[in-house]
C-alpha positions in Angstrom: 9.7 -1.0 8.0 10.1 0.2 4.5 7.4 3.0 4.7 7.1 5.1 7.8 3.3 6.2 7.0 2.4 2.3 8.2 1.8 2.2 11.9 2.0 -1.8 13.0 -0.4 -1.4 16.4 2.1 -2.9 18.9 4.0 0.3 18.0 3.4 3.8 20.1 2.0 6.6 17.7 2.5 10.2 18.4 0.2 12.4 16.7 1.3 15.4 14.9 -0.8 18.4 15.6 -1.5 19.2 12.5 -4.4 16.5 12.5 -6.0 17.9 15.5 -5.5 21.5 13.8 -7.1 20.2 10.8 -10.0 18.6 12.5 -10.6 21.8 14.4 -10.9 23.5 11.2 -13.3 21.1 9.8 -15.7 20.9 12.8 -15.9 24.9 12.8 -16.8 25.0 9.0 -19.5 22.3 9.4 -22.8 23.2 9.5 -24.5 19.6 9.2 -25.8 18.8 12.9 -26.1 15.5 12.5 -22.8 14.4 11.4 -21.5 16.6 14.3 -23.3 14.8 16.8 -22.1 11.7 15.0 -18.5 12.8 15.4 -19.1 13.7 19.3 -20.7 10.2 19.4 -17.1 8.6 18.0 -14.8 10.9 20.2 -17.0 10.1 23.5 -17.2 6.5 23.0 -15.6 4.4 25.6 -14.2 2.4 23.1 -12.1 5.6 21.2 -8.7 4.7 21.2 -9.2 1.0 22.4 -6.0 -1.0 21.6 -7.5 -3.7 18.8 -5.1 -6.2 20.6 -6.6 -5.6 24.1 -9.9 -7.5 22.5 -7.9 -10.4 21.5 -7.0 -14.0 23.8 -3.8 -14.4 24.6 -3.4 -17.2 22.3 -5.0 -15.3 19.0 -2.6 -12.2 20.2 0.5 -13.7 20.2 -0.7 -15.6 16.9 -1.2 -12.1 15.4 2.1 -10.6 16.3 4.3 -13.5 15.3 2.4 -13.1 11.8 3.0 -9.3 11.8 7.0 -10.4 12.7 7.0 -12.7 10.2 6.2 -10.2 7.5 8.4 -7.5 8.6 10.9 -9.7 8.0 9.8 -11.1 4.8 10.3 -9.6 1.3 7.2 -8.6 -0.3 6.3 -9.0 -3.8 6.1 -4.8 -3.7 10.0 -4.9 -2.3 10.3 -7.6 -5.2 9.0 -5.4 -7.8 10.5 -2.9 -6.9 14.2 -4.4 -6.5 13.4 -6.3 -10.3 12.6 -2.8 -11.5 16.2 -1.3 -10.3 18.1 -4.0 -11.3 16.0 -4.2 -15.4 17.6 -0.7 -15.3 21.3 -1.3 -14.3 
């Protein structure tokens, strides 16, 4: 894939620990109870870190991922623009 900062969701995804650094940072400099409760709410949530294809049928998951093949491997009209622009300029 042309930009690395996309994640498709059949890939694994390592987080950098920065984020949790960050996040850290934030929750120590916040002093607004409820949307720290709200946060604990999202983190202890059974469904945190649910795979969005694990909720899918068979048959809509396999729809889904031959779609997501069939775009990797398509040009986009960005890649388009983008290879018009470099070749105006030549």
């Amino acid at each position: 894939m042309e930009n690395s900062n996309f994640v498709t969701l059949r890939k694994s995804f390592v987080m950098a620990p920065e984020l949790k650094q960050k996040l850290h940072k934030l929750i120590d400099s916040c002093n607004d109870e409820f949307l720290l409760e709200e946060a604990r709410a999202v983190l202890e949530s059974p469904q945190t870190g649910k795979e969005f294809l694990d909720e899918l049928d068979e048959e809509d998951r396999d729809s889904f991922l031959e779609g997501e093949d069939e775009h990797d491997k398509s040009v986009t009209q960005h890649r388009l623009l983008h290879q018009l622009d470099a070749w105006k300029k030549k």
